[in-house]
N, C-alpha and C positions, 0 to 999 in steps of 0.2 A: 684143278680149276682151269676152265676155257682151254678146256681139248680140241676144244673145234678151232680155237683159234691158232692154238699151239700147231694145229695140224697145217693152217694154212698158213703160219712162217715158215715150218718147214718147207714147206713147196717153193717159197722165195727166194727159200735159201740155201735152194739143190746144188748153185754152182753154174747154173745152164744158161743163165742170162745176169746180165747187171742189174744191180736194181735201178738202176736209169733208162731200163729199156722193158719195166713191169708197170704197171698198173694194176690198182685194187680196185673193187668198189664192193662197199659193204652196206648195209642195210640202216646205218645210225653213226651218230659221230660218237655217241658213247662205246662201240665196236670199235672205231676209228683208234679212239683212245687206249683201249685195249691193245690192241694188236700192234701199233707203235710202240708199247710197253715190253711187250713178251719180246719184239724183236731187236730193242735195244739190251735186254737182257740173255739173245742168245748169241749175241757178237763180242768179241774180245777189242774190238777195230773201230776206229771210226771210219763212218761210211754215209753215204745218203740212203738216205728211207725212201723207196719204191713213193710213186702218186697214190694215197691213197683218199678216197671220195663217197660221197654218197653218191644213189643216182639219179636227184635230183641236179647236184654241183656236174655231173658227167654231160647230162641233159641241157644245160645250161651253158656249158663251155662249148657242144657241138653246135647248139643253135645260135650261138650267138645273142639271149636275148636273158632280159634278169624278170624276175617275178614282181607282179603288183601285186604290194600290201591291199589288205583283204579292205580297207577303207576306198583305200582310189580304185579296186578294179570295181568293187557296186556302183561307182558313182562313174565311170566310165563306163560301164554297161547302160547305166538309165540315160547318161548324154547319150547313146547310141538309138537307145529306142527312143528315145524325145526324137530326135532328128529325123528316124525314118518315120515317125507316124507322129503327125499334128495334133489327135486327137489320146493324145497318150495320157495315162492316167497320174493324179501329184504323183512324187519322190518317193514321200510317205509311205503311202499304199504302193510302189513298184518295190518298195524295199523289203517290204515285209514276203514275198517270195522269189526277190533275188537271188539269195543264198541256195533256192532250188534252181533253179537256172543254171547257174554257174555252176554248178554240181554236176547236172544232167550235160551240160557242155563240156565238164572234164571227164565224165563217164565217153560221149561221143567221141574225143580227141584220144584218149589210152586207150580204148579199142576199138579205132581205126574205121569205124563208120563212117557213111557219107551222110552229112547232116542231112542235106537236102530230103531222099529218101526215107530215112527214119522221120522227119519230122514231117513229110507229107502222110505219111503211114499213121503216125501218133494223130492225125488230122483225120483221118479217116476213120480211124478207131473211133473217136470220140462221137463224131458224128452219127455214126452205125449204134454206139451203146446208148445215147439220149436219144437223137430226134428220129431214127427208124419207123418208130412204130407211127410217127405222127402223120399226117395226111393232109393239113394246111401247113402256110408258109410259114413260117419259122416267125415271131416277134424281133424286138427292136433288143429285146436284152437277149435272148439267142441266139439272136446272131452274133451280136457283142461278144459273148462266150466262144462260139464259133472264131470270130475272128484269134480270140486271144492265140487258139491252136494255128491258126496260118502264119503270125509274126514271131513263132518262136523261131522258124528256120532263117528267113532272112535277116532275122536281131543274128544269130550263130556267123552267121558270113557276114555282114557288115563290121560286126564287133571284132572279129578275127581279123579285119581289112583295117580298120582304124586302127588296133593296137600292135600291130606288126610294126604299121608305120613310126610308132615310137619306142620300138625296143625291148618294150613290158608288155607282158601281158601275165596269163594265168598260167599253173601250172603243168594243164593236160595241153597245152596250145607249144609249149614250150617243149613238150616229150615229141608231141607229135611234129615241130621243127625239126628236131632232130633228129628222127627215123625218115624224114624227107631229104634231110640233109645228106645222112652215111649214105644214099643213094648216087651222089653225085660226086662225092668227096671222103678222100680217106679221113678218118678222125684218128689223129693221135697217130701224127704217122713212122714217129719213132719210139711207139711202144710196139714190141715187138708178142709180149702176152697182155693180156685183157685177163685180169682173174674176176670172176664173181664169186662173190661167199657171203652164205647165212640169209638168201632169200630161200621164199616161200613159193607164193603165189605172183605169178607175172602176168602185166596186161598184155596186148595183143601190140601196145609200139613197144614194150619192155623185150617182147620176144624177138621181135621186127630187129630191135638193134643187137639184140645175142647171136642173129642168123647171120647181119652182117657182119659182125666180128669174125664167127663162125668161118663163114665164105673167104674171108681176107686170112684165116688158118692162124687166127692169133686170142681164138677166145678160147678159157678154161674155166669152169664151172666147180667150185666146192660146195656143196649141200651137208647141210647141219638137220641131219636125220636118223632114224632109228630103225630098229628091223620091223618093231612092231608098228611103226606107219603105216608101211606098206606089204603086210603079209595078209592081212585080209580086206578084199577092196569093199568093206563096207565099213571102215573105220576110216572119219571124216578127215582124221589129222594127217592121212595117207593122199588125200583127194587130189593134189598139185602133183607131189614127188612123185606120183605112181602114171601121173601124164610127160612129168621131163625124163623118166626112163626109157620110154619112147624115142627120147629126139635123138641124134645124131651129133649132138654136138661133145665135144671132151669133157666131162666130167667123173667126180671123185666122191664117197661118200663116207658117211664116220662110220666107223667103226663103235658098234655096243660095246659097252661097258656091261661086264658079267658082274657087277655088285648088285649086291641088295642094296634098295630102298627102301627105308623105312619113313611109311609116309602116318602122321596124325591127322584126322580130319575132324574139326572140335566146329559143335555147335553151340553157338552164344546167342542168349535173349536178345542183345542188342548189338549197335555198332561200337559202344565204348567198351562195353566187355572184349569185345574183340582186341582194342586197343591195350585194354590190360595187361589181357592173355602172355600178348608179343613183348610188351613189360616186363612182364615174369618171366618169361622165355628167356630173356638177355639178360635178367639179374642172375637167372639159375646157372648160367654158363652156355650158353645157346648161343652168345654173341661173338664167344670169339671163332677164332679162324675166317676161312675164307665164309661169308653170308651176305645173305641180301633180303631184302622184307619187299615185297612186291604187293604194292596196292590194286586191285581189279578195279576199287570203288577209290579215285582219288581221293572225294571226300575227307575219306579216313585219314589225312596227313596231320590237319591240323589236332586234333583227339590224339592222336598217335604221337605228335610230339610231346606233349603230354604227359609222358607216360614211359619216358627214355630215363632207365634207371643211370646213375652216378656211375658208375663200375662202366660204365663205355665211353671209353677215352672218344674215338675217331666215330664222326659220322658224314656220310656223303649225301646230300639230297638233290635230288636231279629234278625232282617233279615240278618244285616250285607253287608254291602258294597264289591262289589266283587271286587278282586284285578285285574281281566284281563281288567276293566273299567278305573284303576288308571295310571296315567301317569310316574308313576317309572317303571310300567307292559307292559308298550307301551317302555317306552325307553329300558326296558332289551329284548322285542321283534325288538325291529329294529338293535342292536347290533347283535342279532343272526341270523337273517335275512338278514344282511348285511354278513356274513361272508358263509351263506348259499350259496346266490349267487356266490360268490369269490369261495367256491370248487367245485359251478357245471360249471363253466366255466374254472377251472381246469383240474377236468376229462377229457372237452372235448379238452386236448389239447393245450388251453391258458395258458397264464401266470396267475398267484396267483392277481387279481385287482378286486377291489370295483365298482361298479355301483354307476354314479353322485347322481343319487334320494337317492340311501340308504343312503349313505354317507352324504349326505345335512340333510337329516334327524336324523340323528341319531347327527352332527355336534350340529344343533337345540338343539335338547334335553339336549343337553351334555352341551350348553351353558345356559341353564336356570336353570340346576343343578351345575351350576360353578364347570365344567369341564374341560373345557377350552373356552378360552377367545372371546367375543364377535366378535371381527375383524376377527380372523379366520374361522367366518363362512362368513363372506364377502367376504375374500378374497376366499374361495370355491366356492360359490356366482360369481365371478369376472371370475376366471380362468373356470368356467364351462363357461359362456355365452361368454363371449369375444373370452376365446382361443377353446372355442369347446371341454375340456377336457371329454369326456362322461365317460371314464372308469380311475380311478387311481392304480398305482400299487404300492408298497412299498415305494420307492424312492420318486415317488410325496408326499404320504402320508407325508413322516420324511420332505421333504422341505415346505409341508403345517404346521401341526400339528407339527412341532417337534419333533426330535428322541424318546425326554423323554417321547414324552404323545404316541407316538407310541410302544414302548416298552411298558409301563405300565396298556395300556392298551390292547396290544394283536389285535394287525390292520395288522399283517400281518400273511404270512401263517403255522399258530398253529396248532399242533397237539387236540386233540379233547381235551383229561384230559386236557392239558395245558390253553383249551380253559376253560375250569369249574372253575379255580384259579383267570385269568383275568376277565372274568366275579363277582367272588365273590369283586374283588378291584374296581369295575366299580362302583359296588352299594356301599362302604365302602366311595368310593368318594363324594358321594350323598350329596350336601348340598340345605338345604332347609327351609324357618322358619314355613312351616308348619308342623305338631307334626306328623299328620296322612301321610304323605308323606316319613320322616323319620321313624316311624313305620313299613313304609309297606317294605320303604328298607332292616331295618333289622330282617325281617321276611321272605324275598326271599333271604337272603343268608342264612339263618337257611336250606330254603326246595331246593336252588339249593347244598346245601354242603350234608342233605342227599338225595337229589336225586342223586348225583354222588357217593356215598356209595353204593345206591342199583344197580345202572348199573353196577357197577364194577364187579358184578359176574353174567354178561351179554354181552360176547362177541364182539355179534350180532350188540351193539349200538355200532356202531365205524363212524359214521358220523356225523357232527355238525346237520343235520337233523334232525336224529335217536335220538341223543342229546336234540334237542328242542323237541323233540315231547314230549319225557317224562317231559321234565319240566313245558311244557303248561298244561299236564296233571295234572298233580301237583298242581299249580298254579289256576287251575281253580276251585277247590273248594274250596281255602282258602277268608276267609271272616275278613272284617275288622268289628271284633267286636266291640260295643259302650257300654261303664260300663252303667248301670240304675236299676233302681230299677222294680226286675219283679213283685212286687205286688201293686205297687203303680205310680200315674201318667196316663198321656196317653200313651198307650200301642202300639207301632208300628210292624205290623209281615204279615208274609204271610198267605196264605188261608189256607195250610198246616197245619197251629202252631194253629190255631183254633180248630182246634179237642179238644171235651171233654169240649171246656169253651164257656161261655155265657157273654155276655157285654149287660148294658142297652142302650148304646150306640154305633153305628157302624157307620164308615165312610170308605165305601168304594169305592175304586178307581181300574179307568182299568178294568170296568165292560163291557169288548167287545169279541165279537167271534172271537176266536183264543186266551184269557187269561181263561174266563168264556167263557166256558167248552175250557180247550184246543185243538188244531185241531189235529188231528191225527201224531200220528208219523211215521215213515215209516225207523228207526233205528231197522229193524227186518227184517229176511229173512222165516219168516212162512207168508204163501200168506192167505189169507182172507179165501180161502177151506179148507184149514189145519186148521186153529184155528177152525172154524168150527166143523169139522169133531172131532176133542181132545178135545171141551167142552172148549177153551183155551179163555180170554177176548179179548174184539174185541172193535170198536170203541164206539158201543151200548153202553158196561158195563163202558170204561171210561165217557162216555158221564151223566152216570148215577150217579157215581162217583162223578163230579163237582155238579150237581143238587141237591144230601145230604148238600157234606159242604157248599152249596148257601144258602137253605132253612134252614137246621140248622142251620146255624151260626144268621139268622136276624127273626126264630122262636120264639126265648124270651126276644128280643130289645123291647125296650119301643119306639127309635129314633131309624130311620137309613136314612142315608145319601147315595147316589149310585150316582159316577159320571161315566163318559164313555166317550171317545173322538169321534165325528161326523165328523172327518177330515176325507173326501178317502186320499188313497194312488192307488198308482198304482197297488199293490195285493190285493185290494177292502178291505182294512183296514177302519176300521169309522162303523163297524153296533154293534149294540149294542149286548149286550148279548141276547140269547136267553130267558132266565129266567126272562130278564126286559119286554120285548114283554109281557111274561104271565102275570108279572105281572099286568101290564098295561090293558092287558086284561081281567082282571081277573078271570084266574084260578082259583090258588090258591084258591084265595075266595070262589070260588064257591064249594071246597074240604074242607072248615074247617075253613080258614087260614084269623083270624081275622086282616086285614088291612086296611089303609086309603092309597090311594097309587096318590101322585102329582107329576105332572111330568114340569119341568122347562126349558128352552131353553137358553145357555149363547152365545150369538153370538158376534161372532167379530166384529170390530166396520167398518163397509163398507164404506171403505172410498174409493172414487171411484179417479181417477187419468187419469184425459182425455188425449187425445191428446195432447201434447206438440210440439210446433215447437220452435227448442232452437234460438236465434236470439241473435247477439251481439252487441249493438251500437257501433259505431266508437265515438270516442274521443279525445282528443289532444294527448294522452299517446299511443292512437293506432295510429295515425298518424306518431305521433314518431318514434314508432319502424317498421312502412313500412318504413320510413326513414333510417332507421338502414338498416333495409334488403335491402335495393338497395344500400345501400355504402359496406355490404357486395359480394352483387354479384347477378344480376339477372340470373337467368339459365332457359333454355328452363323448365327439369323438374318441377320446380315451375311453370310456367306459365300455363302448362298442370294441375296441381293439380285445383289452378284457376279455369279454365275451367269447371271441373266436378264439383269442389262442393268449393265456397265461405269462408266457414265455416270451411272445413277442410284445405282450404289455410289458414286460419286466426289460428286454432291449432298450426299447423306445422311450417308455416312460420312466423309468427306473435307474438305467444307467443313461439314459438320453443320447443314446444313438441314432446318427440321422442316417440317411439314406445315401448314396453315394451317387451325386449330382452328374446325371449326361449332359449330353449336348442332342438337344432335340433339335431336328432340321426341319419338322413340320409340328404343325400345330397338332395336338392330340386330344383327348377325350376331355381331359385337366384342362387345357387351353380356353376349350369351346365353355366349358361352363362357369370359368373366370370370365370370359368378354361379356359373355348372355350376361352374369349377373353387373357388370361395370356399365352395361347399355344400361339395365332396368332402370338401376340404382341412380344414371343421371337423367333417365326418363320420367322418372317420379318426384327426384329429390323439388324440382318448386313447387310441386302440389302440397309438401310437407302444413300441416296445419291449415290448409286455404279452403278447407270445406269439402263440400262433395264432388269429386271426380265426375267432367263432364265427356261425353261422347266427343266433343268438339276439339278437349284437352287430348282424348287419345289419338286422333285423328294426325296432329299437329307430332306426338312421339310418333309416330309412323312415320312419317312424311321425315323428319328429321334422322332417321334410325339410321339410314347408310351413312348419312355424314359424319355422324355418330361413333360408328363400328369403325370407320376408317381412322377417327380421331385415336379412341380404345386404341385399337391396335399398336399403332404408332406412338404412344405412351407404355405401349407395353413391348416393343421391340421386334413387334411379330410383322409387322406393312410390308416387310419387300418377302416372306414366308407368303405370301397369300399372293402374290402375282400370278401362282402356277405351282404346277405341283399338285400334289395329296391338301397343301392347305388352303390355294384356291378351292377346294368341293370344301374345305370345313368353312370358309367362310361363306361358302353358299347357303350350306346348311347353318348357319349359323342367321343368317338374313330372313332363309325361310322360319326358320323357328320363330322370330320375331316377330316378323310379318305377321303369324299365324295366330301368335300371344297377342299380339292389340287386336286383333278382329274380334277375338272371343272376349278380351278385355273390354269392349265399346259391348257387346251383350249382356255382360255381365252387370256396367255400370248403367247400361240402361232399366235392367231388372232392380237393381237394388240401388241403394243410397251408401257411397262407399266413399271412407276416406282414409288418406294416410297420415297416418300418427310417426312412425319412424321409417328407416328404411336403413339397413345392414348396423343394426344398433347393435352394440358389445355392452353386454348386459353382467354386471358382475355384484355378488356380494357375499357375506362371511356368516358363516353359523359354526355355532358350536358341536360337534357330533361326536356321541357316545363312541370310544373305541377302546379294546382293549382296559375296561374297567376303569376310563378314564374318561375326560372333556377333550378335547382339541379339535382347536379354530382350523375349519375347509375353508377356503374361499373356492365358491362357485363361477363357472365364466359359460354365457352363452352367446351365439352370434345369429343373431335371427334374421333372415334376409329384408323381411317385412310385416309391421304392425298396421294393421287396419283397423276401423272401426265401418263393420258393417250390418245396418240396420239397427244401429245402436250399438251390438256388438263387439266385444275386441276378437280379432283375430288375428292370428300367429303363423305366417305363411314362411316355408322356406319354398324357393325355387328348385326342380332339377331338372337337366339337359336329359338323362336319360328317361327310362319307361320305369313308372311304378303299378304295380298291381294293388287291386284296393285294397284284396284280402290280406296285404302285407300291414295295411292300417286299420284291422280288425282284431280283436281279442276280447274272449268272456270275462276275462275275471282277473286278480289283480295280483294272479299266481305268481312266484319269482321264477318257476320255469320258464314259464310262459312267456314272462313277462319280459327277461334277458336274455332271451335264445337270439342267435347271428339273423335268423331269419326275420326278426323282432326291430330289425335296428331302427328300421325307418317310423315304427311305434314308440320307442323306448326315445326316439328323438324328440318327437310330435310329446309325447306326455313332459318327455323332461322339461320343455320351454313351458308348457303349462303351469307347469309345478312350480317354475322358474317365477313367474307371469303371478301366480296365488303367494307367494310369501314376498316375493318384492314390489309388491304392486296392489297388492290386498285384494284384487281382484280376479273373477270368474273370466274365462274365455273359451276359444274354441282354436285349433289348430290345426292345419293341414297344407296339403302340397298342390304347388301347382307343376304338373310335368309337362314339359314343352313338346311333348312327343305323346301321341296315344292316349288322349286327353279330351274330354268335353269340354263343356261352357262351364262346369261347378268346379270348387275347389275339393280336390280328395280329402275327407277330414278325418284325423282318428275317429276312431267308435270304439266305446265300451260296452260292451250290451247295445251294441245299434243307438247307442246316446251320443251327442258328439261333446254336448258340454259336459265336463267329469268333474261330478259332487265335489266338495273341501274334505270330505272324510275318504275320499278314493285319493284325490290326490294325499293327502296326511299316508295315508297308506301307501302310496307307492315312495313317500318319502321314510316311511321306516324301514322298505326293505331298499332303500338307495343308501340309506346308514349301515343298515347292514351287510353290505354289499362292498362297502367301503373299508370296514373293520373287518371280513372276507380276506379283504387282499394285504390291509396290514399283516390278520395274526395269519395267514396261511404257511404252511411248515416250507413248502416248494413250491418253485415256479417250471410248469414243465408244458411242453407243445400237445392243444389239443388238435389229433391225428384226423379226428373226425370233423372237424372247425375251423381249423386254420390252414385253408387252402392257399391265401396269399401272404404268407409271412415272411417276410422282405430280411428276417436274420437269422429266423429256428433253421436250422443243421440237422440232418438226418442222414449221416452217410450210409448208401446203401452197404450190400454184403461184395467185398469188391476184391479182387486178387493186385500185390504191389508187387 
């Protein structure tokens, strides 16, 4: 175990200096921990422990200056650019590619670029790749693009000029201090060695200050490498070491280990298989001794803890659990996102109100943190889908939630500070009986109380936005750390944390391309010719990068373990690492690199899942309730469902399954022909009995119709949906439809002598119908939009918003194919209110539709034989095959989906032929 490191106490502890006159510096503070360990264990003596540092803390003591947290240096960058440029863009928008800025500036500062230069170059570029080819003057937003490339250089030197002046700044600004610094001044001028040990790859001020050690004859170099690194210069993991054997400076290298390795490399469907795997691995005996389980995909922690068999006393976790994954981090994100929405619908003019979705959700959260109480997210729930509430505003809020949990919690329109105090009582509220959930609450109001410290001497944040941005920022690197013992146990940590140490055993997981080697970033605005041209790293060098900590890290394993997930995904997620391939192939091997290398397959268990046709037998208990159903009320619609598909009549009407209520945000198909018929119905209703319909009468519904529709609407909840939007055009089309119906209505009553008899009547009654060798009482229910009498005539009109075809209200004969086909529906409706119309009414009529769309001046009326009025023996006729169509569905054996019919069946289940 940690030969490398073992090798580098030895060096300490030649004899040849005091360890008061050594210095270290290692690659991590988990190394740090190590190597304090080994050499408190190879002394009999108490003594002092050599400086030992990362070289970050090295950088830091030479320059003199401390690091800005990742919240104030963005917000000390945008006060930088606000100042030099008047016309500078909000916070907001400068935040969202800050993090490339300041990236691209610690790229310039670690290898020792002159900003100026590179960023007039990168100005040049840009220019040359867009506006070259053009030949007029550039526009007003061209140039604006233009300019953005000329302010990146003097933002780099004003921003370096401000933050010198206070001490902090970032981290390439702080390396590059200190390689200015060893220029003028000894650092550390009573250590007498400088050791480095367990890097890699060095920038151009990491090398700058190795030279000057070097030069001052006081630096020594350990590298933690292999033969097979660097025996052939096209193996990437060689790429660095094969450039510092080069240099001149004192350096030392490990020594191979001539053991075999026996490596596993196992493919798993998924990532929890994966987690299993390493499960079983430590129940079997895998856990003990020296080990360590190395995540590629941190992801995998939480699944993996999971999954830690009993029989393992000690575990160490270094990685730490991130908080923007925890569901106290989600609930304080939808609170602030909930009130985000609420001020950008302010600006524009609206009143201060919540969005149903956010509000539901954050409702949720708030009830599983008993915040408030369980029914009032129902009744959210309730008053969203029933009454249509899309948007709530203050008032709803206090009659939902109550004043008190409104007040207390800051649900209406807060000033931004005021909004940081509510917030802090949001999470103080937090109950929970798990420790880690409580933990994490009260460690986000530690970082949102000093995060509103630090905006405070920042204007600029005056938006709940601007507000969240900083806090997400924040927030995202704090980690929920786990107590363990770091020297002892199974070791859990990233690929990262492995620099400098060696494990006889390694399990590693999320061994796929895009973890091992990660894929490219594109969080930079230097183009692929720029880095180039500066010598600057590119994908090459990171790619090189992952390929050391690969091979070094499972170089001096006795066991190692690689699992990987084989799932695609849609961004061609599932291939494995590139380094498994080699291995596999063997490389390595063939460079030095003594291995045994098996490779495993864990597949899912292929359960295949055919064709299903769902089928329901009929039974006494179904008989039953068709029983029920015809003493509640037979209706045309039902009969039509029938028709199409068996099985969904038997859902709906049978078991009385309803449909599973959305939340519509615009008015829709259903909407439109609910309002059209609530206009008609109070356009007509005082003409009820008063004679014949005059031209002057329709003239007067037109004239009234938009005040009308405006009234409708707003009894139906839809008024502030029709502002804008998808249902602004349906209430236009809903106007023109209207409009269009009384023109042709004043034609029609000019032609003929029309009057109304009812209008949306519920027409119901009881007959006795032969079923199953028996009598039993139907009661019939019909809803007919409107009764006329015209030219003596009754006639039987439903309205509809869509298009009908006439030949859909034409049929020969009084066939029951014919006569119940889906295609039939709008016939089988027309005859039914006739039939209705002949035994409750003793009377003859006629019936037909009027469609508000694709429609003359006449009413479409059934036709039987091209008749419109249908004899008493036709209709008797079509009432014995309506009995018998009835007694059908009682005695039928099963209720099963027609495949060719029931195209819109809202519950029949067909699961296809599908692999699990």
């Amino acid at each position: 175990m940690n030969s490398f490191l073992k090798h580098v106490a030895d060096r300490l502890l030649d004899g040849s200096l005091t360890m008061r006159e050594q210095m270290v510096i290692l690659p991590s503070r988990r190394s740090i921990t190590y190597l304090k360990h080994i050499l408190a264990k190879s002394i009999d003596r108490p003594i002092f422990l050599p400086r030992i540092v990362t070289m970050d803390q090295l950088a830091s003591e030479i320059s003199g200056m401390e690091r800005l947290d990742p919240v104030s240096v963005g917000l000390e960058l945008y006060a930088t650019y606000s100042d030099l440029y008047k016309d500078a863009e909000e916070f907001e928008v400068f935040d969202s590619w800050s993090g490339a800025i300041l990236k691209d500036f610690n790229t310039v500062d670690t290898y020792l670029i002159e900003a100026a230069d590179l960023y007039t170059d990168l100005r040049h570029l840009k220019e040359i790749n867009e506006w070259s080819f053009l030949e007029e003057e550039l526009g007003a937003d061209q140039q604006k693009y233009n300019n953005f490339w000329k302010r990146l250089g003097p933002l780099y030197i004003r921003f370096n000029e401000r933050t010198e002046l206070t001490g902090k700044t970032y981290s390439g600004a702080i390396m590059r201090k200190a390689s200015d610094q060893m220029r003028t001044k000894r650092a550390f001028p009573n250590m007498k060695r400088i050791l480095f040990a367990g890097f890699n790859a060095l920038s151009n001020v990491e090398i700058s200050i190795l030279d000057r050690f070097h030069e001052e004859g006081r630096l020594e170099i350990c590298w933690d490498d292999s033969r097979f690194f660097t025996s052939q210069s096209i193996n990437p993991a060689g790429h660095f070491m094969r450039q510092w054997k080069q240099k001149e400076w004192i350096q030392s290298f490990s020594e191979d280990d001539d053991s075999t390795c026996e490596i596993e490399i196992a493919s798993h469907p998924h990532a929890i298989s994966q987690c299993m795997w390493a499960g079983s691995l430590l129940s079997d005996g895998e856990g003990e001794g020296d080990i360590a389980i190395v995540l590629a995909d941190e992801t995998l922690l939480g699944p993996l803890l999971d999954q830690f068999p009993s029989n393992i006393d000690h575990v160490n976790i270094t990685i730490g659990l991130s908080f923007t994954h925890s569901q106290v981090y989600l609930f304080l994100k939808d609170y602030f996102l909930l009130h985000i929405r609420a001020e950008k619908a302010k600006n524009t003019g609206q009143i201060w109100q919540v969005h149903h979705e956010d509000l539901t959700r954050w409702a949720e959260t708030s009830s599983r943190f008993h915040l408030i109480a369980d029914h009032i997210v129902k009744s959210i729930d309730k008053k969203t889908k029933e009454g249509r509430q899309v948007f709530y505003n203050e008032e709803h809020l206090r009659e939902l939630l109550g004043s008190e949990k409104v007040s207390r919690y800051g649900l209406f329109n807060v000033k931004m500070n005021n909004l940081i105090n509510f917030s802090v009582q949001l999470l103080r509220d937090v109950r929970s009986s798990d420790r880690i959930t409580v933990g994490i609450a009260e460690r986000l109001i530690e970082i949102v109380t000093d995060t509103s410290e630090v905006i405070s001497n920042y204007p600029f944040v005056s938006s709940v936005e601007s507000l969240w941005k900083c806090l997400k920022g924040a927030m995202s690197k704090e980690r929920v750390s786990f107590i363990g013992e770091p020297l002892q146990g199974v070791q859990v940590m990233g690929l990262l944390e492995t620099r400098a140490l060696h494990f006889d055993k390694i399990i590693l997981l999320g061994a796929n391309e895009g973890n091992l080697p990660k894929g490219p970033s594109y969080e930079t605005f230097l183009p692929f010719d720029i880095r180039r041209y500066y010598n600057l790293p590119t994908q090459r060098e990171e790619d090189a990068i992952y390929a050391y900590y690969f091979y070094r890290l499972i170089s001096r394993a006795q066991k190692v373990f690689i699992g990987f997930t084989s799932e695609r995904d849609e961004f061609g997620g599932g291939e494995k690492s590139r380094y498994l391939s080699q291995l596999l192939n063997g490389l390595p091997q063939d460079a030095g690199f003594n291995a045994v290398v098996n490779e495993t397959v864990y597949s899912a268990r292929n359960t295949k899942v055919p064709h299903v046709d769902v089928v329901v037998n009929s039974n006494e208990d179904v008989r039953r309730k068709i029983l029920n159903y015809y003493k509640r009320g037979v209706s045309f619609s039902r009969l039509s469902e029938y028709t199409r598909c068996p099985l969904d009549f038997f859902y709906k009407t049978v078991l009385r399954l309803g449909e599973e209520v959305g939340v519509e945000e615009e008015m829709g198909s259903g909407d439109l022909g609910n309002v059209v018929h609530d206009v008609l119905e109070e356009s007509f209703k005082p003409l009820i009995g008063k004679g014949k319909v005059s031209i002057h009468s329709i003239d007067k519904m037109k004239d009234r119709c938009p005040e009308l529709l405006d009234r409708i609407l707003l009894s139906r909840g839809l008024d502030k949906m029709t502002e804008n939007g998808e249902s602004a055009l349906v209430k236009a089309v809903a106007i023109r439809m209207l409009s269009n119906f009384f023109e042709r209505e004043k034609i029609r009553v000019s032609e003929n002598e029309i009057e109304i008899l009812s209008l949306e009547a519920d027409w119901q009654m009881e007959m006795d119908v032969p079923i199953d060798n028996g009598m039993e009482t139907v009661q019939f229910k019909a809803k007919i939009d409107r009764v006329e009498r015209c030219n003596g005539k009754t006639v039987l009109i439903d309205y509809k918003t869509g298009a009908v075809k006439k030949s859909s209200l034409k049929f020969k004969s009084m066939d029951s194919l014919d006569l119940f086909s889906p295609d039939k529906s709008k016939s089988l409706q027309l005859l039914y209110y006739q039939w209705f119309n002949f035994r409750k009414n003793q009377s003859s009529s006629s019936a037909g539709i009027i469609s508000m769309i694709g429609m003359g001046v006449e009413v479409d009326f059934l036709e039987l034989n091209s008749e419109k009025e249908i004899r008493a023996d036709e209709l008797l006729e079509f009432e014995t095959q309506l009995f018998e169509k009835l007694e059908e569905i009682y005695t039928r054996e099963r209720f099963e989906h027609d495949k060719d019919k029931g195209f819109y069946c809202s519950h029949c289940l067909e699961p296809a032929q599908k692999t699990y």
